[in-house]
C-alpha positions in Angstrom: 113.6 126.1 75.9 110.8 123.0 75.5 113.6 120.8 75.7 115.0 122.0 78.5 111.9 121.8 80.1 111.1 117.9 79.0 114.6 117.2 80.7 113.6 118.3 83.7 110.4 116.8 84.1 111.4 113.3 84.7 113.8 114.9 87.5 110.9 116.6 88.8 109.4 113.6 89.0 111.6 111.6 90.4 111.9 113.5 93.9 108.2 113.5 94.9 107.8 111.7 98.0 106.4 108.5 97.7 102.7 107.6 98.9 102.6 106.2 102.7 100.8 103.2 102.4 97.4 102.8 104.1 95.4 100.4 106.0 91.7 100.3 107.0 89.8 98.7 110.3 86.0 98.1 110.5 84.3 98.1 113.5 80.6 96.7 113.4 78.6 94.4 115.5 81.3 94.9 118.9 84.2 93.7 116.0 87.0 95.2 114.9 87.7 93.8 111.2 90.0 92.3 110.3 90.7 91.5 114.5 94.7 91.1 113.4 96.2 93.6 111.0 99.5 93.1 109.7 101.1 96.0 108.2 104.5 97.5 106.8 106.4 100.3 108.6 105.1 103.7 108.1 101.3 102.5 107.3 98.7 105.1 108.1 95.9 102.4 109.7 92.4 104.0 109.5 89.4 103.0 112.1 85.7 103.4 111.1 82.8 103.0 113.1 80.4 101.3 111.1 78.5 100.3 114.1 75.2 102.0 115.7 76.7 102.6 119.1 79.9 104.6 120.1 83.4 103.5 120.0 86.8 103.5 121.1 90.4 102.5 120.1 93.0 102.1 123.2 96.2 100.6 122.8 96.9 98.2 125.9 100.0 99.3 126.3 100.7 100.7 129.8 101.1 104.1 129.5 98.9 104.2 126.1 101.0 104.4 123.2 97.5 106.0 121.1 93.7 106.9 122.7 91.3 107.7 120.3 88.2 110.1 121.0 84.9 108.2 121.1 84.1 107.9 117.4 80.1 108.2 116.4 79.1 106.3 113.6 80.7 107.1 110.1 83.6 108.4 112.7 87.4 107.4 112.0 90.8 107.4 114.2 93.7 107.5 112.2 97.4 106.4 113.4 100.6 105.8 111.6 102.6 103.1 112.4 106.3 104.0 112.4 107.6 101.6 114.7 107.9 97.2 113.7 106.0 95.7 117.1 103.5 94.2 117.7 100.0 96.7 119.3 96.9 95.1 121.1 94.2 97.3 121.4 91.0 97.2 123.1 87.4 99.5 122.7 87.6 101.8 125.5 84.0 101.5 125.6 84.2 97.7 125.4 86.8 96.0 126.4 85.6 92.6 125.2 86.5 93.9 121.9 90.4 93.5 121.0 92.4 93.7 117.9 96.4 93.8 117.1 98.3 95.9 114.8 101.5 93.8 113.8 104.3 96.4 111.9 107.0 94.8 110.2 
């Protein structure tokens, strides 16, 4: 009976899904950090406020492909990237402030 069981734990194993892989944008001082972010398809990118004031993430694509809520400090948006592109986004707060999320 154990070794039945040790057989089929590598099999068991074998068919967990693997870990999406995951990305991380700051934004502080009217930044977003790093500005351009290149990343595999299927990344989960993760926004943090680390600034004192509020915050947006817009892409610029017309309609928006992804609109976060106005993030307080300590506050994330979270997307994942299933499609190879290229995304500009802007603050909706602050349009000044731009990044790019490139998938390949």
């Amino acid at each position: 009976m154990l070794r039945r069981a040790l057989l089929a734990a590598p099999l068991a194993l074998a068919v967990r899904p693997a870990r999406a892989a995951e990305a991380s944008v700051t934004i502080d001082n009217f930044v977003f950090t790093p500005p351009v972010l290149t990343v595999a398809a299927g990344t989960k990118v993760t926004w943090t406020n680390r600034d004192d004031i509020p915050h947006s993430v817009v892409s610029a694509a017309q309609p928006p492909l992804f609109k976060a809520h106005v993030m307080d400090t300590d506050e994330t948006f979270e997307r994942v990237f299933d499609t190879k592109g290229t995304f500009p986004y802007f603050c909706g707060l602050h349009p000044h402030m731009q990044g790019t999320v490139i998938v390949t």
